[in-house]
C-alpha positions, 0 to 999 in steps of 0.5 A, a space after each residue: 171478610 168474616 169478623 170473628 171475635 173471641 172470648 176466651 182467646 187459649 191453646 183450644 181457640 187457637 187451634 180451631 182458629 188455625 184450622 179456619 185459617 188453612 181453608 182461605 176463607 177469609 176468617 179474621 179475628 177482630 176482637 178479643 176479649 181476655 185477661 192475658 191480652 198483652 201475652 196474647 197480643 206477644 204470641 202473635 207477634 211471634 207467629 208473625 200476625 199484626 196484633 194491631 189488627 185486633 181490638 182488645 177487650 176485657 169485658 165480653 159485653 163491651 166487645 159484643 156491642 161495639 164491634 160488629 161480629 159475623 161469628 163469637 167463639 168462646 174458649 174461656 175456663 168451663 165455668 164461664 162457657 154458659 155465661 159467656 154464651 148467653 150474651 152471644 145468644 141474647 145478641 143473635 150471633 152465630 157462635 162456636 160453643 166449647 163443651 162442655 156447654 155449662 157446668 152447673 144445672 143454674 147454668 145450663 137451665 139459663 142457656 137452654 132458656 136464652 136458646 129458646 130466644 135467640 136466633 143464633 145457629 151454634 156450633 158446639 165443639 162436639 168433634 168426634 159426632 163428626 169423625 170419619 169413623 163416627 160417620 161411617 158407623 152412622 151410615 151403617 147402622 142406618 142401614 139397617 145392616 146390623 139390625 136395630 142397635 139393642 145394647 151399647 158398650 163404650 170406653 174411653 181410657 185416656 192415656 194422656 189423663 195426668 193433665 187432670 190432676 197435675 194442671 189447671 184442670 184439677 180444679 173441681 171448682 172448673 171442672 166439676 167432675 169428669 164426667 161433664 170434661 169427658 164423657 160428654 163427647 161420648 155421650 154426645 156421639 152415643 146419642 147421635 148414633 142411636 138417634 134415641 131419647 135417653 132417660 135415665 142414668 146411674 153412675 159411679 166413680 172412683 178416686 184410687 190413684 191420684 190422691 195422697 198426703 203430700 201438702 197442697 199446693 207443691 210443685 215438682 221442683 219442690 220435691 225431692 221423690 223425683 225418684 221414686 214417684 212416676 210421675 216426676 219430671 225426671 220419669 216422664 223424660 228417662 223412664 218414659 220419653 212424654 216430654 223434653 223438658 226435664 224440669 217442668 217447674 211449678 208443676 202440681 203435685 198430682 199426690 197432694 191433698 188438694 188434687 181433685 177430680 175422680 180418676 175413673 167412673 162409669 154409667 148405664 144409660 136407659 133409653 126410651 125403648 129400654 135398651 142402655 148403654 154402659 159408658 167407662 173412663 179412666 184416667 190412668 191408662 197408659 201408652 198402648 192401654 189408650 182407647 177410646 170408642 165404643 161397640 154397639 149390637 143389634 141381632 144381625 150384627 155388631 160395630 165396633 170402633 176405637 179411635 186408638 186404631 183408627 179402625 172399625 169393625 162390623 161382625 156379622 151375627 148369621 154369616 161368617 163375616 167380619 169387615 173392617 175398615 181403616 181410616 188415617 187421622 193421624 195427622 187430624 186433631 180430634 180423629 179429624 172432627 175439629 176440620 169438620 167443626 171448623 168448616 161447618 162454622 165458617 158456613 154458619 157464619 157466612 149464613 149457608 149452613 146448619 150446625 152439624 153439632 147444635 146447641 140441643 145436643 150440647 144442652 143433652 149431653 152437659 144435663 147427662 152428665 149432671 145427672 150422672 155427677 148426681 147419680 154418683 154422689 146420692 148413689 141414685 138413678 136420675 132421671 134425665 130431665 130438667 128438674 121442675 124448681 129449677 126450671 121454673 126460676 
């Protein structure tokens, strides 16, 4: 039996959770640390799971020391991912890290130094560098197929981004920006591909649609535009058919003035042969608008993939040739990286395996996406490096 414990135990631990628990593997949740842990203890009742097998914790350091752990998964708010990773990784355990891995530069620096210490093999929650279609695009670049990958182009219009201004999410004090909630999967997966050292960023984002005037803290069923704003329970149920609960009561006004977070940005990434990548996100697409992947060039050739399709493309500059590829996830979470993820994980624990998403490449993407959040405050270029005071505290 593998003895998981979690810290953080929420809708996103669940489900990998369940993923490990379809590979027969012998995965067990012993212990929990939370402050829901009578809810959650309810929830398992209710999809039949005997609660009484768990121990349940509010304190992290309690947990790590009594109980006797072949794995920790952490799934807590974002501001606690690296606080909470550095007690896994000061005690040596193999741990699943959601992204992004810390969300300020105190934070980050204080997980990269823990890392250098620690013997643990982490597993960061970085799905899409191992989709089907991220690795076929590996593999073809690596080729050689379409040259030396020379310029980069790459999208992520979410079409589900209401969650980023009418929940918990649109707290900026969790969050701390998009970038680091979203594009770090894209910077993720980008830096993989390319298998190149970035070095400099520069980034701009806009607030145009989420903000208003209406009072902070209203809720849904507090206000009386349910017809006139698209976003009321009303709309999503009879003008757009995204939910069966026409209610939704208690739900944040998305137009009020303590709505935080951006709703889109974009970036341009020099890397260190002087080729770059320009990366944007919005949060207001809709329905079919919704896209995410990338296009990357070289001289004798272009891939091109988009998770939306399920699809990739090569085009043949000299020849005229186009190949195309499908892939179905549609039944996968994550275009079918989570099952990787979780797999991966299950042979970290049990000591047979590599991580697939390692911690180093988390530390990278979360310092991108500082760089970037800093980039568009000071309307600068930064650098992508640790910087020195910091560094040395």
């Amino acid at each position: 039996m593998l003895r998981l414990g979690i810290i953080g135990y929420g809708a996103r631990a669940r489900g990998l959770v369940s993923i490990m628990e379809k590979f027969n593997a012998g995965v067990h949740v012993t212990a929990v640390t939370d402050v829901r842990n009578d809810q959650i203890a309810r929830e398992m009742s209710e999809r039949g799971e005997d609660p009484s097998r768990v121990t349940f914790y509010t304190d992290a350091d309690e947990m790590l020391d009594k109980e006797k752990l072949d794995g920790v998964l952490i799934g807590t708010r974002c501001s606690l991912h690296a606080s909470m990773a550095v007690k896994v990784l000061e005690r040596n355990i193999p741990l699943f890290l959601e992204k992004p891995v810390a969300t300020s530069m105190q934070d980050l620096i204080r997980l990269r130094d823990a890392a250098v210490k620690s013997r643990s093999e982490v597993v960061v929650s970085f799905p899409l560098r191992v989709t089907p279609l991220v690795r076929l695009a590996k593999e073809i670049i690596d080729s050689g197929k379409i040259g030396t990958v020379e310029h980069v182009q790459a999208w992520n219009n979410v079409g589900y981004g209401i969650c980023y201004y009418m929940a918990w999410y649109r707290d900026e004090n969790e969050t701390q920006g998009l970038f680091l909630q979203k594009a770090t999967h894209d910077f993720d997966y980008i830096n993989y591909l390319l298998g190149i050292k970035p070095v400099w960023i520069c980034a701009i984002t806009s607030k145009r649609i989420y903000k208003g005037d209406r009072p902070a803290g209203l809720t849904c069923d507090e206000c009386n535009e349910w017809e006139e704003c698209m976003e009321s329970p009303y709309h999503l149920f009879f003008t757009r058919a995204e939910t069966h609960d026409v209610r939704k009561n208690g739900r944040p006004c998305g137009f009020a003035v303590d709505t935080g977070n951006e709703d889109s940005g974009s970036a341009i990434v020099e890397y260190e042969t002087g080729m770059h990548v320009c990366y944007s996100q919005n949060f207001f697409a809709r329905r079919k608008a919704h896209a995410r992947g990338a296009r990357l060039l070289g001289y004798r050739g272009t891939v091109e993939f988009d998770w939306a399709t399920d699809e990739l493309k090569v085009y043949m500059h000299h020849v005229p040739r186009v190949e195309t590829y499908k892939t179905d996830t549609s039944q996968m979470s994550h275009g079918g990286g989570d099952t990787v993820l979780a797999d991966n994980f299950i042979r970290v624990m049990r000591g047979d395996a590599k991580s697939v998403a390692p911690l180093s490449a988390g530390i990278l993407s979360a310092l991108m996406c500082l760089k970037a959040k800093e980039s568009a405050a000071t309307r600068t270029f930064q650098k992508i490096e640790f910087p020195d005071a910091l560094a040395q505290s």
